[in-house]
C-alpha positions in Angstrom: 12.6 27.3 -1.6 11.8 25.8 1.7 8.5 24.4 2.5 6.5 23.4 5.7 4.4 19.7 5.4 2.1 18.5 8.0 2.0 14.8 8.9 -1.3 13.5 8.5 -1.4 12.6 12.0 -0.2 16.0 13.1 -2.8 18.7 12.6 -5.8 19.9 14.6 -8.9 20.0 12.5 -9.7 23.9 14.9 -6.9 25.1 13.9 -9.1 26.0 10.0 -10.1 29.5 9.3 -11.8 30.0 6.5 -11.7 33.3 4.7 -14.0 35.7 2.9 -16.0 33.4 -0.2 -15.3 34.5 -3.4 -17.1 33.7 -6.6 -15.7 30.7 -8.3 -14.5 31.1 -11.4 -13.8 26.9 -12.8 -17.1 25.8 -11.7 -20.8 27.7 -10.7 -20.6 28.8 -6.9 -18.1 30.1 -4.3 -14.6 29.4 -3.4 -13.3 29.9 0.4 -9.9 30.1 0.5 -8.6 29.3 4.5 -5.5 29.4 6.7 -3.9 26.8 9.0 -2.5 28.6 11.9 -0.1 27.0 15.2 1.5 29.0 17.7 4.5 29.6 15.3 3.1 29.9 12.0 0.3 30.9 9.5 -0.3 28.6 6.2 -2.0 30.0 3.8 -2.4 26.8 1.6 -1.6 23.6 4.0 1.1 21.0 2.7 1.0 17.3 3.6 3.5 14.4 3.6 2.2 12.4 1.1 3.9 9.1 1.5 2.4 6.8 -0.8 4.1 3.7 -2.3 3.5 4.1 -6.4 3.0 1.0 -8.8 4.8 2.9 -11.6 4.0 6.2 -13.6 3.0 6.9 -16.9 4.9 10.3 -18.8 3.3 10.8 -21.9 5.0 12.7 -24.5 2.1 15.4 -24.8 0.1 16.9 -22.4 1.0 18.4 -18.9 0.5 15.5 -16.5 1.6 12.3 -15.7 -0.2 9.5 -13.8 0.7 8.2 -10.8 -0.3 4.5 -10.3 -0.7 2.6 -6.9 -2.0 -0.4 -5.3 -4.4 0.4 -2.8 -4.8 -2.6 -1.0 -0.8 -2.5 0.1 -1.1 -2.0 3.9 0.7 1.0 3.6 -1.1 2.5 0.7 -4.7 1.4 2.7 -3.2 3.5 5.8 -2.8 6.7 3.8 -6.3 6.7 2.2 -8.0 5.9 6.0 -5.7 9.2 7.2 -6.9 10.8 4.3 -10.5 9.8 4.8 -10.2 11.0 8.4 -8.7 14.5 6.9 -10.9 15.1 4.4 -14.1 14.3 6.8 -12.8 16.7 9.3 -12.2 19.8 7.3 -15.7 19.3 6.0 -17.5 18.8 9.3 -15.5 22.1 10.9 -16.5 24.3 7.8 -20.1 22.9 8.0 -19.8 24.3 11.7 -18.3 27.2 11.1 -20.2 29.0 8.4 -23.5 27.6 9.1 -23.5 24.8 5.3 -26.2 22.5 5.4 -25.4 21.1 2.1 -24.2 17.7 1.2 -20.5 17.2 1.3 -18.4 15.4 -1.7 -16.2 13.2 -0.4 -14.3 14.5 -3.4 -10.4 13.6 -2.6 -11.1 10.3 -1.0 -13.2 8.9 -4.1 -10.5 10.4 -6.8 -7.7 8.3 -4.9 -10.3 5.1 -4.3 -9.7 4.9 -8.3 -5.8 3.2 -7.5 -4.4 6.5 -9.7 -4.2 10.2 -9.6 -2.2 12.9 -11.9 1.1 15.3 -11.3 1.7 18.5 -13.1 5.3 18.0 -15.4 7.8 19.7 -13.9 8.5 23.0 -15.4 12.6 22.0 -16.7 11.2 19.2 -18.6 13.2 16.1 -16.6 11.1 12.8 -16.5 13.2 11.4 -13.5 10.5 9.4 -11.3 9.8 11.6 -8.1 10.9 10.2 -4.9 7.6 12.5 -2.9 4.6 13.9 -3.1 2.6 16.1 -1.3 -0.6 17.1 -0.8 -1.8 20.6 -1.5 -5.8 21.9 0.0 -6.2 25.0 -0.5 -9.8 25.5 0.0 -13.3 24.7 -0.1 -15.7 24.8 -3.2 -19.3 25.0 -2.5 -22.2 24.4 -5.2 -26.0 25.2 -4.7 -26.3 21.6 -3.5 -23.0 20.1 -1.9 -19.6 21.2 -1.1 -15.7 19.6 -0.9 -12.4 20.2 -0.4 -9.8 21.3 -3.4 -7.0 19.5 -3.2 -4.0 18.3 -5.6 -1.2 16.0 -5.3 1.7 17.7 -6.4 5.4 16.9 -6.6 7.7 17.3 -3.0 11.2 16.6 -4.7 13.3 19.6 -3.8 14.2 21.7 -6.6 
């Protein structure tokens, strides 16, 4: 399976259409799903290069995640959140515009990876090989009767 990543430099925060809101059904509110559309293509959830440098990675036994570790403070790590930061701030200022929110936004993503860790779905065949990248999957925005953010996950960007 072949799949398309953005570089966190290399997306246009206009290029966000946000699609009809749909009740959400993990927390009380609405869910807008939205594309990310270029001359050549149409995503439906946007992929991006996730290049962050890990401290190590804890697989236990049970359960369906493992946790990714990192130092935050490595210059390279630091770069990624600021990009991040940037990203996240973005989306949430064009869908303010767009549909009208006047809510308070949750600088959700941001504050999650501030905490130096964050957590990977197993893969599915069961191999606890360390992965080499990750990515970063939005696929929408959640909206409360008081704020909204972005959902987002890290997920795992070794081939197959």
């Amino acid at each position: 399976m072949n799949l398309l990543a953005l570089e966190l430099h290399e997306y246009n925060p206009k290029r966000f259409y946000y699609l009809e809101s749909k009740k959400n059904i993990v927390i009380p509110g609405i869910f807008t799903k939205f594309i990310y559309t270029e001359s050549y293509f149409t995503m439906n959830e946007v992929f991006f290069d996730f290049p962050i440098q890990y401290t190590y990675i804890d697989y236990p036994q049970d359960g369906e995640q493992y946790t990714v570790y990192f130092d935050r403070t490595l210059v390279q790590n630091a770069a990624l959140l600021e990009k991040l930061n940037k990203l996240e701030t973005e989306i949430l200022y064009h869908y303010a515009l767009f549909t009208n929110c006047r809510k308070v936004s949750a600088r959700t993503l941001v504050n999650r990876l501030y905490q130096g860790f964050f957590k990977v779905r197993k893969p599915t065949d069961g191999k606890q090989t360390p992965p080499k990248h990750f990515l970063l999957k939005i696929s929408g925005i959640w909206e409360i009767d008081t704020s909204y953010g972005i959902t987002a996950k890290v997920v795992n960007g070794d081939p197959i």
